[in-house]
C-alpha positions as CSV (number, residue, x, y, z in Angstrom):
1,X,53.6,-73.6,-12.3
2,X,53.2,-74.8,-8.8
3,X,51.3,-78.4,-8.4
4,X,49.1,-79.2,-6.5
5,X,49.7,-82.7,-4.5
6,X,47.1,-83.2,-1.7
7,X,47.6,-86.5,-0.4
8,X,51.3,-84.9,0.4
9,X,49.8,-81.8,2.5
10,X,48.0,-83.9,4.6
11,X,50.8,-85.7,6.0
12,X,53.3,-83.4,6.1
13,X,50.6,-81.6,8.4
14,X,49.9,-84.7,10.4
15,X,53.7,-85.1,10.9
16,X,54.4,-81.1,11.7
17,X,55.7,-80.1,14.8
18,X,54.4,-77.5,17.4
19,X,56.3,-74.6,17.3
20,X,56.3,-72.6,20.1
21,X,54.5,-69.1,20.4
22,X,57.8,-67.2,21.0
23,X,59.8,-65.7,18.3
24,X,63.5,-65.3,18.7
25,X,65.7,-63.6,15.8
26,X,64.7,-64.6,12.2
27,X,68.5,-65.6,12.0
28,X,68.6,-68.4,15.0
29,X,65.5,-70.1,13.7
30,X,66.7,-71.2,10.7
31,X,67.7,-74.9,10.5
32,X,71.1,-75.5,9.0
33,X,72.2,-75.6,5.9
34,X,71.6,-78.7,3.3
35,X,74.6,-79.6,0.4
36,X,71.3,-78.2,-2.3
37,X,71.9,-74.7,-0.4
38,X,71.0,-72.6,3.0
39,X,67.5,-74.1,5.1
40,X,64.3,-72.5,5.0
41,X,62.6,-70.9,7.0
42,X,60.8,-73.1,9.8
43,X,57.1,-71.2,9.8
44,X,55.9,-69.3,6.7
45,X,52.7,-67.5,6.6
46,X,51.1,-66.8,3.3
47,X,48.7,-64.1,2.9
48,X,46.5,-65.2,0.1
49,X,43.2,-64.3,-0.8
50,X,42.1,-66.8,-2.9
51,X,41.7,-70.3,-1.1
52,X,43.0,-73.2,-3.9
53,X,46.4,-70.6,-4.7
54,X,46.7,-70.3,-0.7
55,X,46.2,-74.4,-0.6
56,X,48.9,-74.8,-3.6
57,X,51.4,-72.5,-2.4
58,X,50.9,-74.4,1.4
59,X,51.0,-77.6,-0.1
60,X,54.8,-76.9,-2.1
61,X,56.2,-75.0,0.6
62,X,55.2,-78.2,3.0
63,X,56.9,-80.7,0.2
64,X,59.9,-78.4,0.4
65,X,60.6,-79.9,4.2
66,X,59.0,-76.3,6.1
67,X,57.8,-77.5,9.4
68,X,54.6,-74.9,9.6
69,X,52.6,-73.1,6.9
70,X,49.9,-71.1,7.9
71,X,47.4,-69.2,5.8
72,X,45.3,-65.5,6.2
73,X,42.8,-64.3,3.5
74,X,42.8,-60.6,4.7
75,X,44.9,-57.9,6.5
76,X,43.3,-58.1,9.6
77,X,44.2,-61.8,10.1
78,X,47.4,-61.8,9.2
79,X,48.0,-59.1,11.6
80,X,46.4,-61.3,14.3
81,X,48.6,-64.1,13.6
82,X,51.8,-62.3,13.2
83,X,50.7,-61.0,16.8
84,X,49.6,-64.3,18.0
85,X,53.0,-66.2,16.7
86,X,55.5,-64.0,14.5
87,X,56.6,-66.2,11.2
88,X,59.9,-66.6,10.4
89,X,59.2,-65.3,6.9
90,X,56.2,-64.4,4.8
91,X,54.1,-64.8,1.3
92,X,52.3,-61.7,1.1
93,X,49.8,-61.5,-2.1
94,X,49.8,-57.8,-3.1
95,X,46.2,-57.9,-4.0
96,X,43.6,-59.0,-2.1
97,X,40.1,-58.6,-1.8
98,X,39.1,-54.5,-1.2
99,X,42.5,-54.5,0.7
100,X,46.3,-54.1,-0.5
101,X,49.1,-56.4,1.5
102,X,51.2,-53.5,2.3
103,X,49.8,-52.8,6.4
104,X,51.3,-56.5,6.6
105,X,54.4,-55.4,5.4
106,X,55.1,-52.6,7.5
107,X,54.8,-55.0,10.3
108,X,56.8,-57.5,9.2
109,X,59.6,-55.1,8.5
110,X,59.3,-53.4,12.1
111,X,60.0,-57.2,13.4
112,X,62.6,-57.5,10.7
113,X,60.7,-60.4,9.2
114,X,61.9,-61.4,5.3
115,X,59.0,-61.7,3.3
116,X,58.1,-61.4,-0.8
117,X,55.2,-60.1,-2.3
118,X,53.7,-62.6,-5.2
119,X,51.2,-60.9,-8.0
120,X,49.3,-61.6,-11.1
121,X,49.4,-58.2,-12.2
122,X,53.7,-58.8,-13.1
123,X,55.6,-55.4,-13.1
124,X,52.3,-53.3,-13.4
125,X,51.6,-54.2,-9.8
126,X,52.0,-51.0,-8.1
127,X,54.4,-51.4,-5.4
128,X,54.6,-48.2,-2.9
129,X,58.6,-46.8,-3.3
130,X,59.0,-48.2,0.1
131,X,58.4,-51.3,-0.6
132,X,60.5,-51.3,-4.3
133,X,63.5,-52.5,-3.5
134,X,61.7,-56.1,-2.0
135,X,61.8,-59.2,-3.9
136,X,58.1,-60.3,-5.9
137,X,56.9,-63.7,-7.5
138,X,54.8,-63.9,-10.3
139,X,51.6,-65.6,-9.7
140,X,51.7,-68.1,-11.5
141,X,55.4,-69.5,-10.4
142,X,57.0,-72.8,-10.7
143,X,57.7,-74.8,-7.4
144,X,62.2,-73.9,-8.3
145,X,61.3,-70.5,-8.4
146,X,59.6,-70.0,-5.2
147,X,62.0,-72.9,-3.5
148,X,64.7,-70.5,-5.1
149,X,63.4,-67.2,-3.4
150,X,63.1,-69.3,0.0
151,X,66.3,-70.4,-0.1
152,X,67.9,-67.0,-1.3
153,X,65.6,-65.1,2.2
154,X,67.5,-67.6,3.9
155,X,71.0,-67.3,3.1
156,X,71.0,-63.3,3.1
157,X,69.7,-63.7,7.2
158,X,72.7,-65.9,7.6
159,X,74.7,-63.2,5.9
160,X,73.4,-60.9,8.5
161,X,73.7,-62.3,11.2
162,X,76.4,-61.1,13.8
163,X,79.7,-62.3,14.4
């Protein structure tokens, strides 16, 4: 399961830096590679309805060494913010509140943005046969899995990228 460490969120946000509100290709943001594997992404959003799951996944994806997490409860902010700045990559809970994640996705996949949905509801989550064939979490998940699923994003946008 993924811990929660607050005292370690706080500085890794004090530390962040600004990244700038432009948005090149997914594939030239990525930092380079470490001997544990390809980088992660530089700026995640998570789109997570319930607050202390949004703060827990923030908190492990800042421990991991990602420069910016940012967080939206609902559709219509996480539309805003992919419009405001575009992440690099995206945590998109399937489920959330009177809403499903799937208007987020659509977007993200029109700026050919990796993202993964993460759900409670396992494989009875009902996934629309457009989205089937993208990678999901469990909610619960340990901090190796999600660190895993990072990582993996990662290296297959390094194995498309040209020449």
């Amino acid at each position: 399961m993924v811990s929660f460490r607050g005292t370690r969120r706080c500085a890794a946000q004090a530390s962040a830096p600004v990244v700038s509100n432009t948005h090149p290709n997914c594939d030239q943001i990525m930092e380079p590679g470490s001997p544990d594997g390809p980088a992660l992404p530089r700026d995640i959003l998570i789109v997570e309805d319930d607050p202390i799951i949004a703060l827990d996944f923030e908190d492990t994806i800042l421990g991991f060494g990602v420069t910016a997490v940012r967080t939206a409860s609902s559709v219509a902010r996480a539309l805003d913010m992919i419009s405001e700045r575009a992440p690099d990559f995206a945590l998109l809970d399937v489920s959330l509140i009177r809403e499903k994640s799937f208007a987020i996705a659509e977007r993200l996949e029109a700026l050919k943005i990796p993202y993964i949905f993460v759900t409670g509801y396992g494989a009875d989550a009902s996934i629309p046969a457009a989205f089937s064939d993208k990678p999901r979490l469990p909610k619960p998940c340990s901090s190796a899995a999600l660190q895993a699923a990072l990582r993996g994003l990662a290296d297959n946008a390094h194995k498309r990228e040209p020449g």
